[in-house]
VOGU-3710 file (C-alpha; in Angstrom, 3 decimals, decimal comma):
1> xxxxxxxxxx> 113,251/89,629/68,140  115,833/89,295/70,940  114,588/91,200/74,150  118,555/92,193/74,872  117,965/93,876/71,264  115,466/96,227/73,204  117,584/96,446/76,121  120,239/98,348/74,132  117,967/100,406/72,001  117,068/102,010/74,914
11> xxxxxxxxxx> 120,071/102,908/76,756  120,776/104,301/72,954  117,764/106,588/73,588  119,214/107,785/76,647  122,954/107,607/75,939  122,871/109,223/72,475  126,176/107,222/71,719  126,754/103,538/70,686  129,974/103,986/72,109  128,962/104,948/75,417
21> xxxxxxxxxx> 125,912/101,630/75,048  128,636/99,546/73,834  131,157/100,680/77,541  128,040/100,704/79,607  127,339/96,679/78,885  130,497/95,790/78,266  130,288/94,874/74,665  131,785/95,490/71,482  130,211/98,630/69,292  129,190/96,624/66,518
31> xxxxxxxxxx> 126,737/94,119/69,016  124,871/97,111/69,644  124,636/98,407/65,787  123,766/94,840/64,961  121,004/95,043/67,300  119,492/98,219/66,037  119,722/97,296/62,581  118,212/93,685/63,593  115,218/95,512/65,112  114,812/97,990/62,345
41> xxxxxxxxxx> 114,474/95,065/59,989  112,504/93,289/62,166  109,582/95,967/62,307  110,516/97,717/58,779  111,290/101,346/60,303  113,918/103,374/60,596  114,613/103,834/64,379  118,548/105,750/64,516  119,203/108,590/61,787  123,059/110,501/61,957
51> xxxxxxxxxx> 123,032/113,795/60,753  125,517/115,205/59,036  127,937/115,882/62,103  127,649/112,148/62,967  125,265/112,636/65,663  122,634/110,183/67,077  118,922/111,198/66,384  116,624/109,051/67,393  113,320/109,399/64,912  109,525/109,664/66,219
61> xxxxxxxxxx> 109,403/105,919/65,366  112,128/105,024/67,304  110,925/107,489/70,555  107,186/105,996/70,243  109,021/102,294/70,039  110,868/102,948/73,552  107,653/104,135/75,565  106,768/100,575/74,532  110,621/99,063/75,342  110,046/100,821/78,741
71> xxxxxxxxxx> 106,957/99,395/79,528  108,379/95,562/78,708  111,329/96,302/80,735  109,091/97,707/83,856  107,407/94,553/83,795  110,101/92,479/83,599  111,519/94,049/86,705  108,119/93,801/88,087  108,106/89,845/87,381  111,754/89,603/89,048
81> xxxxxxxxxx> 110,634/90,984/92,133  107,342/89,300/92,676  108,729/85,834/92,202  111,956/86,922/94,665  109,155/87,816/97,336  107,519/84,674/96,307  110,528/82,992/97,362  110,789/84,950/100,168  107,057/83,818/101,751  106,734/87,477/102,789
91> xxxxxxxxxx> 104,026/90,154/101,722  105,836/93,639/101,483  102,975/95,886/102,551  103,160/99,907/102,360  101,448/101,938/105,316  101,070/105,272/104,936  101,573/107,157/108,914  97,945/108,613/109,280  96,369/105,199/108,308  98,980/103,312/109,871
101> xxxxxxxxxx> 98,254/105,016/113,010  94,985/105,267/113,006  93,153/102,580/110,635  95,425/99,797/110,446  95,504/99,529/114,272  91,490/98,401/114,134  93,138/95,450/112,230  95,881/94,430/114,345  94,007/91,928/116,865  92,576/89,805/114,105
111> xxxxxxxxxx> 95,562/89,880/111,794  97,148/88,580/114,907  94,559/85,695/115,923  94,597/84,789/111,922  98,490/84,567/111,943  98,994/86,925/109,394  100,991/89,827/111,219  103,882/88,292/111,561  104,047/87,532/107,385  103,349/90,621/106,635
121> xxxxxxxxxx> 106,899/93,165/106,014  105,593/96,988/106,266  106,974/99,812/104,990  106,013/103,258/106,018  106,140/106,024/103,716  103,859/108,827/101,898  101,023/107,555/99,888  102,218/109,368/96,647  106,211/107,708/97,918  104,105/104,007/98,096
131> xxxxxxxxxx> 101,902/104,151/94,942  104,900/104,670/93,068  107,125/102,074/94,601  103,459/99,316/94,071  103,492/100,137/90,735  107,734/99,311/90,180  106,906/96,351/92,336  108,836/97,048/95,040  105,294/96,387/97,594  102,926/93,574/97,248
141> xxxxxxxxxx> 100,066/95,449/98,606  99,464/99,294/100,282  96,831/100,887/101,702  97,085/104,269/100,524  95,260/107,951/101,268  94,310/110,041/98,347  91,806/112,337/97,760  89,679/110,472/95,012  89,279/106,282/94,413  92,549/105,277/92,820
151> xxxxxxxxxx> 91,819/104,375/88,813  94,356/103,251/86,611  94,356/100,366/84,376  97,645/99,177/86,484  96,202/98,954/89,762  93,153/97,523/91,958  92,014/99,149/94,381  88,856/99,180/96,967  88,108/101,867/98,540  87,809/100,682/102,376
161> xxxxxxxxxx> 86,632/103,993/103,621  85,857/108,196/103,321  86,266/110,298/105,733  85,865/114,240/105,480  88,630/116,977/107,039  87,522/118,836/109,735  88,979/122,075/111,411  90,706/121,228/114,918  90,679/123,800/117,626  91,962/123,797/121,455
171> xxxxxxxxxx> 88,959/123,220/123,523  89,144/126,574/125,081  89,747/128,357/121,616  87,012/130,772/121,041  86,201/128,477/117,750  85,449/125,887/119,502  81,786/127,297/120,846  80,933/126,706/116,790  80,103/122,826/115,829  80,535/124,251/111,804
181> xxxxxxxxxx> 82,431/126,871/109,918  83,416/128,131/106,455  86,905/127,590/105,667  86,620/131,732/104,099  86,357/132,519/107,878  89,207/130,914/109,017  91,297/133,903/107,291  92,806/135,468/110,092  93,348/132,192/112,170  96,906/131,274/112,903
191> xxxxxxxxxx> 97,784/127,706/110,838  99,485/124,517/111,621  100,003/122,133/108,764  101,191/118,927/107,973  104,266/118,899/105,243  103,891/118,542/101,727  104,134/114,622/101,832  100,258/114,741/103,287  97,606/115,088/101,254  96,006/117,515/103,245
201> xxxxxxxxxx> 98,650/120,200/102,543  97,184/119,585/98,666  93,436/120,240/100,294  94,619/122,822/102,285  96,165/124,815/99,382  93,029/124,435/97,332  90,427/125,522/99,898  92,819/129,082/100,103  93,301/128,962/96,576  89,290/128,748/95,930
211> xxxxxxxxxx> 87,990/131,348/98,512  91,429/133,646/97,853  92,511/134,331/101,662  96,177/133,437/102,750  96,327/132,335/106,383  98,949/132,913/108,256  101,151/129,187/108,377  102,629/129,587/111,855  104,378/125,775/111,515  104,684/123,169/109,825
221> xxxxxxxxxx> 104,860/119,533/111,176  105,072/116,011/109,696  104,230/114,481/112,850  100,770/114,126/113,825  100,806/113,780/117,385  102,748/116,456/117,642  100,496/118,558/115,416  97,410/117,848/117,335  99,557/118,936/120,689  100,152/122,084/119,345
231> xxxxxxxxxx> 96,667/122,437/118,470  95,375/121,209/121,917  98,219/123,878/123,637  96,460/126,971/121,682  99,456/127,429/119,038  97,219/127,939/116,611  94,105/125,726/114,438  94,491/122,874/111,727  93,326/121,265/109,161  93,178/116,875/109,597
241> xxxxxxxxxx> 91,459/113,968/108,288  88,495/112,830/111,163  90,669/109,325/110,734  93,514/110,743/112,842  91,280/112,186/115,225  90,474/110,486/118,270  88,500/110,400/122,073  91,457/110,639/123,208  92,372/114,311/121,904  91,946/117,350/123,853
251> xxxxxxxxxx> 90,772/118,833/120,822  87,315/120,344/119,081  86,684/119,012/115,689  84,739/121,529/113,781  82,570/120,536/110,109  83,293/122,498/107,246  80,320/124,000/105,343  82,035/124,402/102,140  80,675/123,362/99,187  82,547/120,045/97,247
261> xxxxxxxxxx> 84,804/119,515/100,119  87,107/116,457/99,066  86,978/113,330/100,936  90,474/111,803/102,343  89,657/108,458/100,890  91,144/105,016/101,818  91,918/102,085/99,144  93,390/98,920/99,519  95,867/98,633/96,594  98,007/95,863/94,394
271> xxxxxxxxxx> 98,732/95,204/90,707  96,776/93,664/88,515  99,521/91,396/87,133  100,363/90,192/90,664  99,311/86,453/91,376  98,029/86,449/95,308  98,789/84,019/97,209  96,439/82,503/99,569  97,870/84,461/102,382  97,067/87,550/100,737
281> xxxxxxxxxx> 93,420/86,586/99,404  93,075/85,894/103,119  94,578/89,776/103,812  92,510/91,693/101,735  89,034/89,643/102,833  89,968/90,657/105,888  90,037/94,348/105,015  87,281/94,256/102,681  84,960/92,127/105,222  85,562/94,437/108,032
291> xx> 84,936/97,768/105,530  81,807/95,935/104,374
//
């Protein structure tokens, strides 16, 4: 079985034409029936039928073979890019802005004294945007927000900390006299809320989905800074993570009393195919010794 076989099966899937395979790699038409008729033979199924109008159709053997093509070739890609960032002597690591912001920072002075800042390459992004590009192996590592522990037969992860959401209010907002609320109460409050690529717009949407009230969203930010300025100047109340919230903050931070109130959980994250290197053993002790 030739793995290039594979390769053209399926761009057939998504090309529909051997023609259009045969242009796309710059081969003749009868390499890639060859192939397809090689493979057929080689697992005794039919994987191409033409109807009558000479039209490719692609059986329910041939679909279920490609979810398994698909998964080779992600790996394969997977494998190129870990051993080019081998090569490189770098550790591409994702940071999310909340926990870049606000977690990471704790780590800073001792990745520093341990000389492993300056190896590591960070890329900031959503977590959703970073778990995606870990599992194509574009990062090495992330730490990534989510609203549960990260499970998937892909991945590790280890949770390194959960931390509720709380209600921010100016400190002269008539809210802020009350150390708890229910989020049912919070009906007629004017909202500010973080865009869709935090996952507290997801918790925010549930909690008025489950109690059935629609506050009024005065604006929407995807800067958190700014957000808690807003807050601070009276603009209106919001709902954030107590990891972005800080001493520092001219803000009240009010519990919630609901009931099953999602935690904004932290993980440190890599692939389970992924080969550390001693640099990165060293990394995520650091992490997991500090959480511990």
């Amino acid at each position: 079985m030739k793995l290039q076989d594979m390769i053209y099966f399926d761009k057939l899937v998504a090309l529909k034409s051997y023609s259009n395979v045969a242009e796309y790699f710059q081969v003749s038409q009868p390499t890639i029936s060859y192939a397809i008729k090689r493979l057929e033979e080689e697992f005794a199924v039919s994987l191409v039928d033409r109807n009558i109008h000479q039209q490719i159709i692609i059986t329910p053997s041939g679909l279920q073979f490609d979810r398994h093509i698909k998964v080779v070739i992600n790996e394969l890609n997977i494998a190129k890019l870990d051993l080019a960032n081998t090569r490189e002597k770098v550790t591409k690591f994702g940071l999310p802005p909340i926990i870049a912001n606000y977690y990471f920072l704790k780590f800073v002075n001792q990745l520093i004294n341990k000389q492993l800042l300056t190896g590591l390459k960070t890329v900031e992004a959503g977590s959703n945007d970073l778990l995606q590009q870990l599992k194509k192996g574009q990062l090495d590592l992330s730490l990534l927000g989510s609203l549960a522990p990260i499970q998937t037969a892909q991945l590790q992860s280890q949770v390194l900390a959960q931390d509720d959401f709380k209600i921010i209010v100016a400190k002269n907002a008539p809210l802020a006299a009350r150390k708890k609320v229910h989020f049912a109460d919070l009906q007629n409050e004017p909202f500010l809320v973080l865009g869709d690529g935090f996952v507290h717009r997801q918790v925010f949407d549930q909690l008025t989905a489950t109690h059935h009230i629609s506050p009024t969203i005065i604006y929407q930010a995807n800067d958190v800074e700014l957000l808690k300025r807003l807050v601070a100047q009276g603009m209106g109340i919001s709902l954030l993570t107590e990891t972005a919230i800080t001493d520092r903050d001219e803000l009240v931070a009010l519990d919630l009393l609901d009931d099953h109130l999602p935690k904004f959980v932290i993980s440190l994250v890599y692939r389970n195919s992924t080969l550390l290197t001693a640099t990165q053993q060293h990394l995520i002790q650091i992490f997991e010794t500090k959480t511990n």
